[in-house]
C-alpha positions as CSV (number, residue, x, y, z in Angstrom):
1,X,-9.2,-13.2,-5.6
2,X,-13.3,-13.2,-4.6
3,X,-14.3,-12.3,-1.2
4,X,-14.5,-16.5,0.1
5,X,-10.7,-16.3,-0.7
6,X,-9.8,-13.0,1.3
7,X,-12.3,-14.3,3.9
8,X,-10.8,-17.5,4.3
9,X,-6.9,-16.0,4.5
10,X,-8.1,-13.6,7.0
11,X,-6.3,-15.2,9.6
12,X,-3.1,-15.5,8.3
13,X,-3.3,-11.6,7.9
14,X,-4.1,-11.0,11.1
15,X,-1.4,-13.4,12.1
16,X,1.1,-10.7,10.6
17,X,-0.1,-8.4,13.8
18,X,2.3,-11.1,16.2
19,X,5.5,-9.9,17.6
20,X,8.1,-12.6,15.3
21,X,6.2,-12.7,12.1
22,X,6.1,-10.6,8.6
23,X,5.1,-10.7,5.0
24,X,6.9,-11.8,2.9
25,X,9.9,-9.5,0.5
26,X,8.9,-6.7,3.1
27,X,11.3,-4.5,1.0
28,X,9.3,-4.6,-1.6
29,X,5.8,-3.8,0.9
30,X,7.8,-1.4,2.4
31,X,9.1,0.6,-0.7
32,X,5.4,0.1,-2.1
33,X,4.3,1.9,1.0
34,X,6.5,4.9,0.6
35,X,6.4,5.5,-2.9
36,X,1.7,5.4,-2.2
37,X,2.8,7.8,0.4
38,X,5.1,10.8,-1.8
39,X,1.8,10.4,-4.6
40,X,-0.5,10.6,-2.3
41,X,1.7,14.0,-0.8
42,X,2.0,15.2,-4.0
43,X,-1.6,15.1,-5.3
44,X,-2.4,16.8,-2.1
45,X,0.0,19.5,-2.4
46,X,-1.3,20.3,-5.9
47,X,-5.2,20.3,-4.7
48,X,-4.3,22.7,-1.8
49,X,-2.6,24.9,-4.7
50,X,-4.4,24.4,-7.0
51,X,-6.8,27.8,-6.0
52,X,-3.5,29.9,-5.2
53,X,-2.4,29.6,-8.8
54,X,-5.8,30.4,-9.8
55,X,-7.2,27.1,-10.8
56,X,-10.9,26.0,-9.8
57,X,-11.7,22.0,-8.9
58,X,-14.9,23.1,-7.9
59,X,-14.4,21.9,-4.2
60,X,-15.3,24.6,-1.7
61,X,-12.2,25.0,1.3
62,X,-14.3,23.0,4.1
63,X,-14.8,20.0,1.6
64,X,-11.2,20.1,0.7
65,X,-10.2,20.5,4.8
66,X,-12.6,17.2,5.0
67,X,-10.6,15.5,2.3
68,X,-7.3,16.0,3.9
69,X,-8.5,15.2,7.2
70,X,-9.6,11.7,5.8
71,X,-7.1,11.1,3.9
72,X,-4.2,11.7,6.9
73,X,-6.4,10.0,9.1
74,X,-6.1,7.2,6.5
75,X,-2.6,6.8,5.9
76,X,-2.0,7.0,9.3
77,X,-3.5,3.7,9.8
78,X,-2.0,2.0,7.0
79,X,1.3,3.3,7.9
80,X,1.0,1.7,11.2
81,X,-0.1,-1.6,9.7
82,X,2.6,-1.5,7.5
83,X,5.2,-1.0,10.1
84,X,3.5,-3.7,12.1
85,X,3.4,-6.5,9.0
86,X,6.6,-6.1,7.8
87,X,8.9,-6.3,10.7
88,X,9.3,-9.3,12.8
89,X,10.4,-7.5,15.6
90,X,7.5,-5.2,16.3
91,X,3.5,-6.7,17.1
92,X,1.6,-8.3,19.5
93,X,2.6,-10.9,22.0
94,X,2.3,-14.2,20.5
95,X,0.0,-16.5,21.4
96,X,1.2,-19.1,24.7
């Protein structure tokens, strides 16, 4: 896919946003989305321990509290997307 094609089906995603509509197998969007999330937890977890068990990424603590932040901040957003596109009972209003 090139950029004219994901401009072009724009629309249809934002389309998704309306209370009644959904992608399509959002099983499989949503089981996509949870299994991002637990690696995501995971690699975080092992960065914040990585300096208790004695192992140096050379990221100082306020670079690493700037990462996190980011990265929550984030999947916060796509989470709520998610739960918007792939249920037909949540969204926006649909159009009159």
């Amino acid at each position: 896919m090139n950029i004219f094609d994901a401009i072009k089906n724009a629309p249809k995603f934002f389309e998704l946003f309306q209370k009644g509509k959904e992608v399509a197998s959002p099983a499989t969007w949503k089981n996509n989305t949870v299994a991002t999330n637990v690696v995501i937890a995971l690699l975080a977890t092992a960065a914040g321990l990585s300096k208790t068990f004695g192992y140096d990424l050379g990221i100082d603590d306020a670079t690493l509290q700037n990462l996190a932040t980011g990265t929550v901040a984030v999947v916060g957003v796509v989470n709520a997307v998610m739960h918007i596109i792939t249920s037909a009972k949540v969204g926006l209003p649909a159009k009159s």
